[in-house]
N, C-alpha and C positions, 0 to 999 in steps of 0.2 A: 555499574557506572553511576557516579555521583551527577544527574543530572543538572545541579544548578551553577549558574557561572556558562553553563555551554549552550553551542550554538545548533539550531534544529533547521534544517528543509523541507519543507510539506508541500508536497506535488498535488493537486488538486482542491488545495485548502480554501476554498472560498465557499463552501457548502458540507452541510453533511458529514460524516466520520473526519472528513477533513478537517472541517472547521472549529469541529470538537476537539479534535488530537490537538489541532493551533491551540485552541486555549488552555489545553490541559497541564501542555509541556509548558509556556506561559505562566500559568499557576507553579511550575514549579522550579522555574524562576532563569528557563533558561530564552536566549533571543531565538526569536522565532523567523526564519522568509517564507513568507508564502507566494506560491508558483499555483497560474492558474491561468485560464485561458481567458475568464470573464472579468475583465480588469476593474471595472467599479466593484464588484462583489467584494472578489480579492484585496483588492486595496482598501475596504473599508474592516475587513477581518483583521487584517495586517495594523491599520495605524490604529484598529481597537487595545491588540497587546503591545502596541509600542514595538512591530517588528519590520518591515522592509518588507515589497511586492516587487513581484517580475513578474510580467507577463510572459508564457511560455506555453508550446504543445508540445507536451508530453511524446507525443510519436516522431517528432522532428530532433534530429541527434544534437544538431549545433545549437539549435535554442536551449536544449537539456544543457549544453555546456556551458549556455549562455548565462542559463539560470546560477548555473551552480560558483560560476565564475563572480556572478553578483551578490551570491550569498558568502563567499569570501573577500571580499573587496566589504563590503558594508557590514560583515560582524567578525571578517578576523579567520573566518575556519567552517566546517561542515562535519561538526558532531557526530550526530544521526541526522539519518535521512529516512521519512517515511514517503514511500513509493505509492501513493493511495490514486491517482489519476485514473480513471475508467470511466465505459461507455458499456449498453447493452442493447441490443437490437429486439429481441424475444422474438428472431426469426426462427421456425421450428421445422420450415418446409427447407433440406440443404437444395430440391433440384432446381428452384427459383433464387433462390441465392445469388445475387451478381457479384462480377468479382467486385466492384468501386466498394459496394458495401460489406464484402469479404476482407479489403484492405483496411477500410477503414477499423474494423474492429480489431484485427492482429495488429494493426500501427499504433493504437491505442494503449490496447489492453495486453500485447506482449512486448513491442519493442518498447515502448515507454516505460516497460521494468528493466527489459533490456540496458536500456541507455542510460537510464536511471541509477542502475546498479552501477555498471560501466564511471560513471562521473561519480560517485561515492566511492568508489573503491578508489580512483582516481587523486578524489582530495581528502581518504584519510589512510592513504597509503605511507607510512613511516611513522604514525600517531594514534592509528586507530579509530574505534569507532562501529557503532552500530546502524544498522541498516533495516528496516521493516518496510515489507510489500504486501499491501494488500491483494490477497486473494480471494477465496473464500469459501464458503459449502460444496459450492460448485465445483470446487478444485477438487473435493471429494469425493463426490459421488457423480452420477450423471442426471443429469438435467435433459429430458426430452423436450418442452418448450423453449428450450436455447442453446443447444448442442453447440452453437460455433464461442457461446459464452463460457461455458461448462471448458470447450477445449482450451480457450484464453490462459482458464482459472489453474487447468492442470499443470498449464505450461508453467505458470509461474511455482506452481506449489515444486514441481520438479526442478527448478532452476536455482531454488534456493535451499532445497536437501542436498541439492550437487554441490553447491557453492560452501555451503556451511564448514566442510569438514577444513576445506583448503583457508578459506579467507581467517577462520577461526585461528591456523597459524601463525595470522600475520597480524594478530591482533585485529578483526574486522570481523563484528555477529553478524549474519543477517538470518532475519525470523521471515515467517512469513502472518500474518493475521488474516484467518478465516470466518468471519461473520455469515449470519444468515439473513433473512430481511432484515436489513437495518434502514432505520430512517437517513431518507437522501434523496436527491433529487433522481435518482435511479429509478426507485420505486413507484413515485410521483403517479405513474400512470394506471397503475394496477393497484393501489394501498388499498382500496377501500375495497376492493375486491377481497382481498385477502382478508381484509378484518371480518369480513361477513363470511368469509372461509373459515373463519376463527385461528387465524395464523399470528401470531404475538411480534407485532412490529420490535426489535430490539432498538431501545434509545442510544443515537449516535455516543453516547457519553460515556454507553458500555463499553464499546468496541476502543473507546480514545484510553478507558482506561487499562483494556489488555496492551494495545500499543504501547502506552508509558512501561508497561511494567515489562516488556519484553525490554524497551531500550534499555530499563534500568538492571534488567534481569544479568543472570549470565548464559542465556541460553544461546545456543547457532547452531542452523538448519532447522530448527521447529516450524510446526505449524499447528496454530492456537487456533481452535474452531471457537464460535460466540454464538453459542442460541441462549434464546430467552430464560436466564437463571440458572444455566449452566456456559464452565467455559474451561479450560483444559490445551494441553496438548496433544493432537492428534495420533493414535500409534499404528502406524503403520507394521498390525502382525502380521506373521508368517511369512515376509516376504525380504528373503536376504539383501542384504544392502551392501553396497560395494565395500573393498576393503578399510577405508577409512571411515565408516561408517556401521558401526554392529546391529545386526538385526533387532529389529525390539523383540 
């Protein structure tokens, strides 16, 4: 996909891989809306590249629609859409778990790809267009200090190897981008923990720039893992995959 001249959605863009990707795709020279819950943030990312804010929760379906509704109405269309919206608890004990904050993490971190995906396929349905969800490591392997994160991640990594083969007929990618510590306001609370663990904070800039090149790519159903000075697509061996889909 020739990115420049088109129009980008970034769900979470007021910080972080978000606000990285906003500029990236910005730099490359397409309009940008950013969608985010924290409307000074967001709106000050937005009138930086000269692109439109809405304010929206990612886990709420009509606001998704709402958003997406505005980023056609003020730039014309809905290119790509990067899914990047999330939250993380680093709750590790499940039998304390309540449900309020058992909801709040799946309304987040899965129907907000959900819905996400839902209103993209929606408005580049007869034109095309690419679609990126962040997920991430987590979506790979398991995570013991955040099991209900780690299942979020899966969720999504699985939603978009399933979706890949179908949408990909209709003219419609979507990837998914797999990061590891990346800088964000996620981290925030543990970074310096980790640094003294000697664990390599990935700069949001990396992860914006696997995202660009997936929209620009021609991939669908991938999932692109990001650690520090390495970054790839994920292969899922020995493990057959439905018929539209060949085993790697």
């Amino acid at each position: 996909m020739e990115l420049d001249g088109k129009v980008a959605l970034v769900t979470g863009g007021a910080s972080g891989i978000g606000q990285a990707t906003v500029e990236r795709l910005s730099q490359e020279g397409m309009s940008v809306c950013v969608v985010d819950r924290a409307e000074d943030a967001g709106r000050a990312v937005a009138d930086a590249v000269g692109g439109t804010f809405v304010t929206a929760d990612a886990g709420d379906s009509a606001q998704v629609d709402a958003a997406f509704a505005h980023c056609i109405d003020r730039l014309g269309a809905v290119d790509v859409a990067f899914l990047n919206a999330g939250i993380a608890i680093g709750h590790a004990d499940l039998a304390t778990l309540t449900d309020d904050v058992y909801r709040l993490i799946m309304r987040v971190n899965v129907d907000g790809v959900v819905f996400g995906a839902r209103a993209a396929i929606r408005a580049m349905s007869g034109r095309g267009g690419a679609i990126v969800a962040t997920a991430s490591l987590a979506g790979l392997t398991g995570v013991p200090l955040d099991p209900l994160y780690a299942a979020n991640k899966h969720a999504v990594v699985g939603l978009v190897r399933s979706l890949g083969p179908t949408l990909s007929a209709e003219g419609i990618r979507i990837n998914a981008v797999c990061p590891g510590f990346a800088e964000s306001g996620m981290i925030a609370p543990f970074r310096e923990a980790l640094i003294q663990d000697g664990v390599a904070i990935i700069p949001a800039e990396d992860v914006a720039s696997v995202v660009v090149g997936l929209f620009a790519g021609d991939m669908a159903g991938e999932c692109w893992f990001v650690q520090p000075g390495r970054t790839g697509a994920f292969a899922f061996r020995h493990v057959p995959g439905p018929r539209l889909e060949p085993a790697a």
